[in-house]
Every structure is written in structure tokens, then in C-alpha cells.
PDB file of N, H, CA, C and O in Angstrom:
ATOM      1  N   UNK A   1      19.483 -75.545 -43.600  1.00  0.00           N
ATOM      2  CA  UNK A   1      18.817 -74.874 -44.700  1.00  0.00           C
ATOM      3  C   UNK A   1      17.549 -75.623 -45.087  1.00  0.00           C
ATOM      4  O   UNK A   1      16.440 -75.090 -45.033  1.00  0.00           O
ATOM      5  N   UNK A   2      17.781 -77.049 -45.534  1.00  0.00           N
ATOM      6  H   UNK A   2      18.681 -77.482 -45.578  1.00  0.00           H
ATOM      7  CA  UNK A   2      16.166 -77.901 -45.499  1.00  0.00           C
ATOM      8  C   UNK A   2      15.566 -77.701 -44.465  1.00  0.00           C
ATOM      9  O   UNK A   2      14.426 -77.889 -44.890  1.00  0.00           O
ATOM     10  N   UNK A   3      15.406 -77.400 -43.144  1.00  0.00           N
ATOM     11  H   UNK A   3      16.332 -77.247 -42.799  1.00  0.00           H
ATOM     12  CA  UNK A   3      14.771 -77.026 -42.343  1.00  0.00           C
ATOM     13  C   UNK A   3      13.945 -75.548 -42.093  1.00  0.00           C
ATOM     14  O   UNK A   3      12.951 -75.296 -41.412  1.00  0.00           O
ATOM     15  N   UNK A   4      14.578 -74.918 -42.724  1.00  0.00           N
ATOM     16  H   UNK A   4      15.385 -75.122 -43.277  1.00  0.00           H
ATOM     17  CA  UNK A   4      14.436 -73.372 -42.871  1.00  0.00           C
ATOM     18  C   UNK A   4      13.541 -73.762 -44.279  1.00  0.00           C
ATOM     19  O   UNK A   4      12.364 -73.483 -44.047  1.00  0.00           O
ATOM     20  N   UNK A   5      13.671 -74.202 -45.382  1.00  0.00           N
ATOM     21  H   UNK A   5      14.626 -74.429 -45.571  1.00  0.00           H
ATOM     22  CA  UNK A   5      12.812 -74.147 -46.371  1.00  0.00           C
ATOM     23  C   UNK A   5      11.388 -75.116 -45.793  1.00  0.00           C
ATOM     24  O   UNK A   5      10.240 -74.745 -46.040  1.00  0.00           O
ATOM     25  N   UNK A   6      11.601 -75.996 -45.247  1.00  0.00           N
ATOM     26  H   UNK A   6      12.533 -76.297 -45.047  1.00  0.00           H
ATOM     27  CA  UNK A   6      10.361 -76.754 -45.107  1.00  0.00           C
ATOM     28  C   UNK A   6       9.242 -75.545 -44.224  1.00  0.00           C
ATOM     29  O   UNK A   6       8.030 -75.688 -44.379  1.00  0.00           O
ATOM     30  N   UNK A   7       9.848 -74.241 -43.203  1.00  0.00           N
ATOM     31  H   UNK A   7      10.833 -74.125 -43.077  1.00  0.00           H
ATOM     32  CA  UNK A   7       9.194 -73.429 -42.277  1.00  0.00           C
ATOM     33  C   UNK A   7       8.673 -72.440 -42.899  1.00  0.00           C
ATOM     34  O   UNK A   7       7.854 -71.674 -42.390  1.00  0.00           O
ATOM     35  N   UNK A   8       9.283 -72.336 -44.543  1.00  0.00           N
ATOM     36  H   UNK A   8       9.949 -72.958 -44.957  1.00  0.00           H
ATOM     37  CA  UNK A   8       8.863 -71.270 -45.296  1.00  0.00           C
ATOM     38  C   UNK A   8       7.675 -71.849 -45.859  1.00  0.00           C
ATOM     39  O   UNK A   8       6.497 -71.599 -45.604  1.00  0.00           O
ATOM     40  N   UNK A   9       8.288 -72.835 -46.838  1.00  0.00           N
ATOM     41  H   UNK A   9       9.245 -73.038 -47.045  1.00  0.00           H
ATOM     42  CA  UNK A   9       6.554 -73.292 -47.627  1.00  0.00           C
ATOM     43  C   UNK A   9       5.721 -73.899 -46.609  1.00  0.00           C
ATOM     44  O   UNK A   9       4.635 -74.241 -47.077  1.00  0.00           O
ATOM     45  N   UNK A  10       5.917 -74.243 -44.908  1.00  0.00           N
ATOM     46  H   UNK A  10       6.799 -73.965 -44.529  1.00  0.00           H
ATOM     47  CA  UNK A  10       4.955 -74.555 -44.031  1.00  0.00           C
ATOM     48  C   UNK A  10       4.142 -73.022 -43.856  1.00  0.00           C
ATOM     49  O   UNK A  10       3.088 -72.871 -43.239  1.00  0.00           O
ATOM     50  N   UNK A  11       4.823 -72.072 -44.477  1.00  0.00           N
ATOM     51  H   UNK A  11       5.680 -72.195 -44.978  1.00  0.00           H
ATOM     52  CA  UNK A  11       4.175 -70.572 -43.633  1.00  0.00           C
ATOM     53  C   UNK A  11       3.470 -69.979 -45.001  1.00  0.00           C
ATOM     54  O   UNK A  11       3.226 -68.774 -45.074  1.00  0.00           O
ATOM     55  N   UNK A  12       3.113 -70.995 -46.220  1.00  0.00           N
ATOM     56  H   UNK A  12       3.311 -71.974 -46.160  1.00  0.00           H
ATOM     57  CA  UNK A  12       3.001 -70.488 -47.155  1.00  0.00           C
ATOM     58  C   UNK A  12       3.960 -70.199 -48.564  1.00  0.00           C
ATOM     59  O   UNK A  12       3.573 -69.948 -49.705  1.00  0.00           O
ATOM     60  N   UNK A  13       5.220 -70.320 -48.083  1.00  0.00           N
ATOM     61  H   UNK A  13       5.535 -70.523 -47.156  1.00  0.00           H
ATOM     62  CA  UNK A  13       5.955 -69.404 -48.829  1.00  0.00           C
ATOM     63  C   UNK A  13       6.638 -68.156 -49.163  1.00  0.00           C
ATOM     64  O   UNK A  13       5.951 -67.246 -49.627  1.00  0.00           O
ATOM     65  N   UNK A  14       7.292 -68.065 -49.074  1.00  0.00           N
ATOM     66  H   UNK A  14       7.850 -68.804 -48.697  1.00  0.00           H
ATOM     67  CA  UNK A  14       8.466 -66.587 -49.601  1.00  0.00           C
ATOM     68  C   UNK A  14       8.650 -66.406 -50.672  1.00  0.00           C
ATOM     69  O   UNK A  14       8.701 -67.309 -51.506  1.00  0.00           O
ATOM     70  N   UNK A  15       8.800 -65.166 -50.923  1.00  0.00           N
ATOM     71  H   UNK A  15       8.759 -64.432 -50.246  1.00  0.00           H
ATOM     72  CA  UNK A  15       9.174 -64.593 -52.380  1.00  0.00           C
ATOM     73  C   UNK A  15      10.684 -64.636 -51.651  1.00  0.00           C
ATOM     74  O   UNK A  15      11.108 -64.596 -50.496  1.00  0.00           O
ATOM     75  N   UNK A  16      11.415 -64.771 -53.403  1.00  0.00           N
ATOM     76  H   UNK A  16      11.071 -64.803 -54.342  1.00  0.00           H
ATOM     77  CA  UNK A  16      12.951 -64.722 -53.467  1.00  0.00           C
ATOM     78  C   UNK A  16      13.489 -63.849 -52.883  1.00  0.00           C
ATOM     79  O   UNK A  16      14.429 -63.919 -52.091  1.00  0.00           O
ATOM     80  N   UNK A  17      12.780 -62.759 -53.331  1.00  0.00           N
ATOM     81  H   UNK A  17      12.017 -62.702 -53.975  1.00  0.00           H
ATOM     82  CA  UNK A  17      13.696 -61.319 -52.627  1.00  0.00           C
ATOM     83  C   UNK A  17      13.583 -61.339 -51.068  1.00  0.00           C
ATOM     84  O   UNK A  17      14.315 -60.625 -50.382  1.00  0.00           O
ATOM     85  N   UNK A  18      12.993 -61.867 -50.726  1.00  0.00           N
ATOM     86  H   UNK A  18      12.399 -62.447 -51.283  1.00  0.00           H
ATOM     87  CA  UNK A  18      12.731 -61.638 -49.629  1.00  0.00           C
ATOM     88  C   UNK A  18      14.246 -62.316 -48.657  1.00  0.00           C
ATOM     89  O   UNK A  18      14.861 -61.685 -47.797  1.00  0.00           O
ATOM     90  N   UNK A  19      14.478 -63.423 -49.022  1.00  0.00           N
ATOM     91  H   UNK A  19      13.978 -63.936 -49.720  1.00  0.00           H
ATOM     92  CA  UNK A  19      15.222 -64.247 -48.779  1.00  0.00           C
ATOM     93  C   UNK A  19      16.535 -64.353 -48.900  1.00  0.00           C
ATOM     94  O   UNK A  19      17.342 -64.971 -48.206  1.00  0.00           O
ATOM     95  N   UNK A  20      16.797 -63.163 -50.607  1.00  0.00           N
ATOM     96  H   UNK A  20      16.141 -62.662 -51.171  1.00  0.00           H
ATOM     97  CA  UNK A  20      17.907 -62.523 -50.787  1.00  0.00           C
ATOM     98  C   UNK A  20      18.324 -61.251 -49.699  1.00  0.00           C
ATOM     99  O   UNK A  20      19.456 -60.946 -49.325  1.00  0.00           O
ATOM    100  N   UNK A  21      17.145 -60.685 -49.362  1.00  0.00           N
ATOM    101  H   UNK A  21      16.225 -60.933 -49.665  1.00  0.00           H
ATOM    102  CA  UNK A  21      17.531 -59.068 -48.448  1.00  0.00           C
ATOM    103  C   UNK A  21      17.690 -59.876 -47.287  1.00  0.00           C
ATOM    104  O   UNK A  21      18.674 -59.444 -46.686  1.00  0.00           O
ATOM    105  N   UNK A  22      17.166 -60.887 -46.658  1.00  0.00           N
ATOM    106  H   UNK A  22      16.366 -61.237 -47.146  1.00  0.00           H
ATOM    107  CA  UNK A  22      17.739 -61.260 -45.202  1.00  0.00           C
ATOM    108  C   UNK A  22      18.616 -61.749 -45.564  1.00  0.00           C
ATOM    109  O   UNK A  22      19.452 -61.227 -44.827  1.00  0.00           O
ATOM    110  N   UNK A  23      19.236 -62.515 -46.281  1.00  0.00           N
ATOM    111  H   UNK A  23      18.557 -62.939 -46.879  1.00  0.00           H
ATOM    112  CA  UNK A  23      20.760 -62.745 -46.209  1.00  0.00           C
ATOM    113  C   UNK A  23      21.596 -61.497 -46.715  1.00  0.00           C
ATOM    114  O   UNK A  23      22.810 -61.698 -46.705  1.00  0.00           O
ATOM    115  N   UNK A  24      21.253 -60.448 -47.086  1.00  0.00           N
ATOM    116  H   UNK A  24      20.266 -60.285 -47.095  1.00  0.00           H
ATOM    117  CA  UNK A  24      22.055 -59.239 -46.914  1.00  0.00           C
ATOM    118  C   UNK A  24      22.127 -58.335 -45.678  1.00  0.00           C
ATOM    119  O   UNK A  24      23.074 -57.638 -45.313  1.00  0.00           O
ATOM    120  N   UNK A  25      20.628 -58.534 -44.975  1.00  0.00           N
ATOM    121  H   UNK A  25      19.858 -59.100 -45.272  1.00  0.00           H
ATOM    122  CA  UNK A  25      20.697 -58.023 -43.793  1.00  0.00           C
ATOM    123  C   UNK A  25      21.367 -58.465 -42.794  1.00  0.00           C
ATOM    124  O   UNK A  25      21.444 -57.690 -41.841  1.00  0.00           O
ATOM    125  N   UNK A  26      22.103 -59.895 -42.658  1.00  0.00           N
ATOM    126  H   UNK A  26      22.041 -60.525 -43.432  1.00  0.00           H
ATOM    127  CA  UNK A  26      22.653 -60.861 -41.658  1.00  0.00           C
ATOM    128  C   UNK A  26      24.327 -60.403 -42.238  1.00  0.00           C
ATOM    129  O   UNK A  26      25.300 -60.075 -41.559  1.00  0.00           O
ATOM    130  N   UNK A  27      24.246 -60.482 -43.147  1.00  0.00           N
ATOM    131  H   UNK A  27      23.455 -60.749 -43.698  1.00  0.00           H
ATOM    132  CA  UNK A  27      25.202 -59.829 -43.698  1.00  0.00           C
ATOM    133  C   UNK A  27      25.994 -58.817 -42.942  1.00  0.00           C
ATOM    134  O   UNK A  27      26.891 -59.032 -42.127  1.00  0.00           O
ATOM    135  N   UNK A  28      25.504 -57.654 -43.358  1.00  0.00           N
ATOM    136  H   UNK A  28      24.775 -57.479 -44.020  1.00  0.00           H
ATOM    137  CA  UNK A  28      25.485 -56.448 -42.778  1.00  0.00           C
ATOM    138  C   UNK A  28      25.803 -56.154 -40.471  1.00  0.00           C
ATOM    139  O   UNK A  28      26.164 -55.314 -39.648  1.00  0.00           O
ATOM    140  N   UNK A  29      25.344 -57.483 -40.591  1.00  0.00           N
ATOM    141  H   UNK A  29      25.051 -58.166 -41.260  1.00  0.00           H
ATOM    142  CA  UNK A  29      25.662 -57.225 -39.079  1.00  0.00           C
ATOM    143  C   UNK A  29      27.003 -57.500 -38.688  1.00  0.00           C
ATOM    144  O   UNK A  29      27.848 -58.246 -39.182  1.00  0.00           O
ATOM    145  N   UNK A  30      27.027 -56.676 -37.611  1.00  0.00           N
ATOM    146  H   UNK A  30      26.341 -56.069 -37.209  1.00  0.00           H
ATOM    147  CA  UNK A  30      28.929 -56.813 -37.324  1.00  0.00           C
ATOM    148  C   UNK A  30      29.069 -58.161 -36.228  1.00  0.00           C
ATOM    149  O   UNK A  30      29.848 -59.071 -36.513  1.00  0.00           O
ATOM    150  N   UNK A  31      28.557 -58.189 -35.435  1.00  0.00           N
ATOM    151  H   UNK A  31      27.925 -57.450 -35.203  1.00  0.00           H
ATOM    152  CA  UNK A  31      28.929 -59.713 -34.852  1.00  0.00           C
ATOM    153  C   UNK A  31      28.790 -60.994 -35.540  1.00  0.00           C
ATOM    154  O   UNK A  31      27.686 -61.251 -36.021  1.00  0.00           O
ATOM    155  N   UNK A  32      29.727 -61.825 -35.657  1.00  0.00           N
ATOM    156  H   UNK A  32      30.623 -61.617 -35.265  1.00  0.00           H
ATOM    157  CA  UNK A  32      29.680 -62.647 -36.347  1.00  0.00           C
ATOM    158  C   UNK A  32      28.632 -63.830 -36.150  1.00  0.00           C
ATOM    159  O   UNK A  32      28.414 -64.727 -36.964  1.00  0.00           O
ATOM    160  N   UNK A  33      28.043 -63.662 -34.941  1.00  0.00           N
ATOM    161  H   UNK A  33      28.221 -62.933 -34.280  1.00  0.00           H
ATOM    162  CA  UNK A  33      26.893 -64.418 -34.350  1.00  0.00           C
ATOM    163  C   UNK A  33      25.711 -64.801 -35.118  1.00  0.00           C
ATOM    164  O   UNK A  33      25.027 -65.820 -35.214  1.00  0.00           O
ATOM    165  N   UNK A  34      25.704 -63.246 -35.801  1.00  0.00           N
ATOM    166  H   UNK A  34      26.259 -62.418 -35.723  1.00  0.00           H
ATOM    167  CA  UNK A  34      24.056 -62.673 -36.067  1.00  0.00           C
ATOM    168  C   UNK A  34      24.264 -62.994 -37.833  1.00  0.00           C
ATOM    169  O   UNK A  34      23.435 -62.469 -38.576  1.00  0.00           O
ATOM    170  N   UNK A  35      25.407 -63.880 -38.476  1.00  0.00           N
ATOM    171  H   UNK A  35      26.080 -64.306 -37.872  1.00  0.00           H
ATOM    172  CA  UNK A  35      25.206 -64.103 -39.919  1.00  0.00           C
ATOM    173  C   UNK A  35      25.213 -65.333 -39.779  1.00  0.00           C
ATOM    174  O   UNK A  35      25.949 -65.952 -40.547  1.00  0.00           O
ATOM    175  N   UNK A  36      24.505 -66.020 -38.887  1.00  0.00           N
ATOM    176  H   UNK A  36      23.907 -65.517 -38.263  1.00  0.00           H
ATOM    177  CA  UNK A  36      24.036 -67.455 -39.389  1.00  0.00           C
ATOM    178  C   UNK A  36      22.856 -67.656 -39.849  1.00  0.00           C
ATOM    179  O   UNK A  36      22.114 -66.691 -40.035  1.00  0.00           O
ATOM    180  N   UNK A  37      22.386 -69.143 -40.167  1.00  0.00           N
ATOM    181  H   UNK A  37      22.989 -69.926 -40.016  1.00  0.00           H
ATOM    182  CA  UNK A  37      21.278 -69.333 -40.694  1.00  0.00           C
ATOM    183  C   UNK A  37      19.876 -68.936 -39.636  1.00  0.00           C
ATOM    184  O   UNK A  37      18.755 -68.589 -40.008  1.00  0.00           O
ATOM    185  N   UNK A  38      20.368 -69.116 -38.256  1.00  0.00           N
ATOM    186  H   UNK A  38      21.279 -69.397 -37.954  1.00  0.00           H
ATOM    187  CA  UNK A  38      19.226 -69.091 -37.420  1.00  0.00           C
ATOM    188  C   UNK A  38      18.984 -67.699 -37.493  1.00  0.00           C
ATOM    189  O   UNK A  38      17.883 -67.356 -37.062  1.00  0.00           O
ATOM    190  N   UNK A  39      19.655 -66.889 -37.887  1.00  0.00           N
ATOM    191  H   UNK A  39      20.550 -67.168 -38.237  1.00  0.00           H
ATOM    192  CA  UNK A  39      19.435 -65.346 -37.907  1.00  0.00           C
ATOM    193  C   UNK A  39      18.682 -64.527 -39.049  1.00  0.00           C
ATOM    194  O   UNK A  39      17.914 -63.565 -39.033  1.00  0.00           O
ATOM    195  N   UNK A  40      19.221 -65.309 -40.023  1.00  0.00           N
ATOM    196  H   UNK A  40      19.844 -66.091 -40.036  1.00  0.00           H
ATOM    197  CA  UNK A  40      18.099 -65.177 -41.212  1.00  0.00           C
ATOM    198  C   UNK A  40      17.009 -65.703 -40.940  1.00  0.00           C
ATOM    199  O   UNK A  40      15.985 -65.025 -40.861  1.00  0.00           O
ATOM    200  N   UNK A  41      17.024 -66.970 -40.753  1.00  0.00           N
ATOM    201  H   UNK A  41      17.856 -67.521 -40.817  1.00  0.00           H
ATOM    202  CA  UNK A  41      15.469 -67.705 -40.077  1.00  0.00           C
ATOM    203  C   UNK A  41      14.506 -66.295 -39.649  1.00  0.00           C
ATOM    204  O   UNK A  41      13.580 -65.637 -40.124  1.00  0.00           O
ATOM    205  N   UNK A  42      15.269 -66.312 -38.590  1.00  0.00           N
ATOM    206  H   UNK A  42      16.021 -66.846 -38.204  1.00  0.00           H
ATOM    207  CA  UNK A  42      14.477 -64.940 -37.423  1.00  0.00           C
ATOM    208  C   UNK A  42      13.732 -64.273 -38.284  1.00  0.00           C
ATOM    209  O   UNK A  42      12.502 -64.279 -38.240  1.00  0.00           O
ATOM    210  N   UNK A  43      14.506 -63.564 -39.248  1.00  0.00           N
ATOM    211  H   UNK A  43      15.505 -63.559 -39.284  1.00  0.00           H
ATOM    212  CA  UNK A  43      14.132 -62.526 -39.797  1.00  0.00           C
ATOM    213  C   UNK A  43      12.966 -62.454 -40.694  1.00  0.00           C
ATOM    214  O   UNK A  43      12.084 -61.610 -40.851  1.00  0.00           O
ATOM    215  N   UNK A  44      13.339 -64.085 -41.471  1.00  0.00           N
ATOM    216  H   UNK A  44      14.056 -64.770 -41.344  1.00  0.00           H
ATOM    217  CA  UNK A  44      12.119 -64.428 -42.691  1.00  0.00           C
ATOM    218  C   UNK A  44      10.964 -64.478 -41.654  1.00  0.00           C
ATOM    219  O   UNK A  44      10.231 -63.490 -41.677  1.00  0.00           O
ATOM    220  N   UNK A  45      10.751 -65.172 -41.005  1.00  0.00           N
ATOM    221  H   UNK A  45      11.346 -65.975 -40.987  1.00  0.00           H
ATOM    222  CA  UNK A  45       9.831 -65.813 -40.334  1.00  0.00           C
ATOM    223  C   UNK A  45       9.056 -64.232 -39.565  1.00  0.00           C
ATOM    224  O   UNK A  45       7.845 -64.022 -39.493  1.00  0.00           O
ATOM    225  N   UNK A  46      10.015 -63.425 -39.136  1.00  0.00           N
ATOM    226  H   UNK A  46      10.999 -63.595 -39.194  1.00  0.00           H
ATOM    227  CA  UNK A  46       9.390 -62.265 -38.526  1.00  0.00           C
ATOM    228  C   UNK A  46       8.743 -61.472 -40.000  1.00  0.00           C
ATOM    229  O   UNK A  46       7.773 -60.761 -39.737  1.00  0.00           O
ATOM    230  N   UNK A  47       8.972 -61.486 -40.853  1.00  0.00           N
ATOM    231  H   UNK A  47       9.760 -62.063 -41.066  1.00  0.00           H
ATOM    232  CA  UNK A  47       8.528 -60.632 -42.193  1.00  0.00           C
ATOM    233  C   UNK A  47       7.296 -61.486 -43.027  1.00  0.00           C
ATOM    234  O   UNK A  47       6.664 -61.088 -44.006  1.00  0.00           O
ATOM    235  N   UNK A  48       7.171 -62.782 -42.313  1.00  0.00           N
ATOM    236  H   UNK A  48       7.684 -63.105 -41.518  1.00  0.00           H
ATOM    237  CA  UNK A  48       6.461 -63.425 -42.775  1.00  0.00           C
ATOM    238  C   UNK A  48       4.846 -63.575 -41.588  1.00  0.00           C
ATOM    239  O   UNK A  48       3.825 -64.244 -41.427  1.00  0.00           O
ATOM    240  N   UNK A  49       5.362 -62.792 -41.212  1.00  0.00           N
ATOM    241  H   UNK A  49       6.192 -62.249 -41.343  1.00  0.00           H
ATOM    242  CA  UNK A  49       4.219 -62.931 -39.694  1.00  0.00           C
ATOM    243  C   UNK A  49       4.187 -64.233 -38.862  1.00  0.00           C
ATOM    244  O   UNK A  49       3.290 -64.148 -38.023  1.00  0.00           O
ATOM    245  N   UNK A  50       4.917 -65.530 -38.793  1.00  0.00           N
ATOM    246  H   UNK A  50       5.646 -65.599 -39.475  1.00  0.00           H
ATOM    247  CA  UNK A  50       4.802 -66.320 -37.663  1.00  0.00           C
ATOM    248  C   UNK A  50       5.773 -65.883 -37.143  1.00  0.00           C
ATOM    249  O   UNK A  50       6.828 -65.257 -37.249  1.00  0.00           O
ATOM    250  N   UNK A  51       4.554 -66.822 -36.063  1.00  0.00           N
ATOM    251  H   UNK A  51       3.697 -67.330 -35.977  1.00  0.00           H
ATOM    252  CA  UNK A  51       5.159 -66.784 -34.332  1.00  0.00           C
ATOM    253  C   UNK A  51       6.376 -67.548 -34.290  1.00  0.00           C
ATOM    254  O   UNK A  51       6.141 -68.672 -34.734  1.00  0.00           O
ATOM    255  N   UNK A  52       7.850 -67.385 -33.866  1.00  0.00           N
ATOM    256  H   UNK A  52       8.041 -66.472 -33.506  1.00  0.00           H
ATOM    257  CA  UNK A  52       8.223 -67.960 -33.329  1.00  0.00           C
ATOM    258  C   UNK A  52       8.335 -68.556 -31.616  1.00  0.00           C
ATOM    259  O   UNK A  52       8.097 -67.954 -30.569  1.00  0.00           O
ATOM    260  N   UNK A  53       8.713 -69.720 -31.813  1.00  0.00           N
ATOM    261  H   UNK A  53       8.906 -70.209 -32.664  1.00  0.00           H
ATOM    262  CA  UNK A  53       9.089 -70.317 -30.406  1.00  0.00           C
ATOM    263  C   UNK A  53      10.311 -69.854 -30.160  1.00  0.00           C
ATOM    264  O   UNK A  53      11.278 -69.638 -30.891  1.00  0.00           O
ATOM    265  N   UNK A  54      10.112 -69.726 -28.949  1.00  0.00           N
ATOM    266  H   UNK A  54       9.327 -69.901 -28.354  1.00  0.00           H
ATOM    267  CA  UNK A  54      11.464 -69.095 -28.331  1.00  0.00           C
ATOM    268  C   UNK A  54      11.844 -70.246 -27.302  1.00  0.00           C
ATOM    269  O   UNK A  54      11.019 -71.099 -26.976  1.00  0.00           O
ATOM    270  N   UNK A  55      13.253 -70.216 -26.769  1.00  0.00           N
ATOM    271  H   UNK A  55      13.924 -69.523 -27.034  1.00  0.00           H
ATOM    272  CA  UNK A  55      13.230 -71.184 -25.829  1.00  0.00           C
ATOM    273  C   UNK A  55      13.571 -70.392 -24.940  1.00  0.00           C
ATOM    274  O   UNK A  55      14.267 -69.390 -25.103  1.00  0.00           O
ATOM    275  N   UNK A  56      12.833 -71.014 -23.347  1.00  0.00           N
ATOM    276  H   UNK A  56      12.267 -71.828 -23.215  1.00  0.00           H
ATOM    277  CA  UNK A  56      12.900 -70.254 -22.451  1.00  0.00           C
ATOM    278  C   UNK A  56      14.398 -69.829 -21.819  1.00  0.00           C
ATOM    279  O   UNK A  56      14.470 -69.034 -20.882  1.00  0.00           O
TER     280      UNK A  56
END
């Protein structure tokens, strides 16, 4: 989670809600895979316009 906040205020910053609806959206998914933190990550970071690294 400190890692995930340091990528937000590195990207500027998030609004709350924002942060609340991806953890409802991770939520919402049926594999249990897709409600971790790296999955919310994904999501902020995609709504926030950076690039992620992917590993090959």
C-alpha cells in the first residue's frame, strides 16, 4: 500500500473517490486474483494516465 501511495502522489495525485471506486471495482470481480492490491494499482494508474511497466 506505501508503495501504491508513493506512485499516486509520484503521478500527481488522486482524488479519494477515485480510489474508493477501484477498490469497489476489484471488488466486484469474481476471481479472487483480480482483488488484490496490484489490481487496484492497475486500475488507478490506468485512470490516471501513466504508463505502466509491464514485465515481459
Amino acid at each position: 500500500m506505501r508503495d501504491l501511495a508513493d506512485e499516486l502522489v509520484a503521478a500527481g495525485g488522486c482524488p479519494l473517490s477515485y480510489i474508493r471506486e477501484a477498490f469497489r471495482e476489484a471488488a466486484g470481480q469474481e476471481k479472487k486474483s483480480k482483488k488484490s492490491v496490484r489490481y487496484v494499482r492497475a486500475i488507478l494508474l490506468d485512470w490516471l494516465g501513466v504508463e505502466r511497466i509491464r514485465a515481459p
